[in-house]
C-alpha positions in Angstrom: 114.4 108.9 53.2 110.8 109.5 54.6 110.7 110.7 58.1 107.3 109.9 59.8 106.1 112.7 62.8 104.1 110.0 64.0 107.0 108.1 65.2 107.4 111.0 67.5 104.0 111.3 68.6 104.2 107.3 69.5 107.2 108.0 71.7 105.1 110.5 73.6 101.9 108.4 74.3 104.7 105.2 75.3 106.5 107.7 77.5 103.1 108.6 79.3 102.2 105.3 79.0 105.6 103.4 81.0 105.3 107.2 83.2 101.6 105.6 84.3 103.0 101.8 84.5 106.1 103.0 87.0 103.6 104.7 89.2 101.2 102.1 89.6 104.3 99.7 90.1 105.7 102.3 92.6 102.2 102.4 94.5 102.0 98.8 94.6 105.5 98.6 96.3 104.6 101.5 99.0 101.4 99.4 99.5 103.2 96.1 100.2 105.9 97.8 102.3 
């Protein structure tokens, strides 16, 4: 039963990472509309 803290850190940098990818997709929409 090994539990890794990196897991946890990859959550955070995918979190800020699909954070960044909704804005930009959020921008692109205002931009369009």
């Amino acid at each position: 039963m090994f539990y890794l803290p990196q897991k946890r850190a990859f959550t955070l940098a995918e979190v800020l990472v699909t954070l960044g990818i909704v804005g930009l997709i959020q921008l692109y929409h205002r931009l369009i509309k």
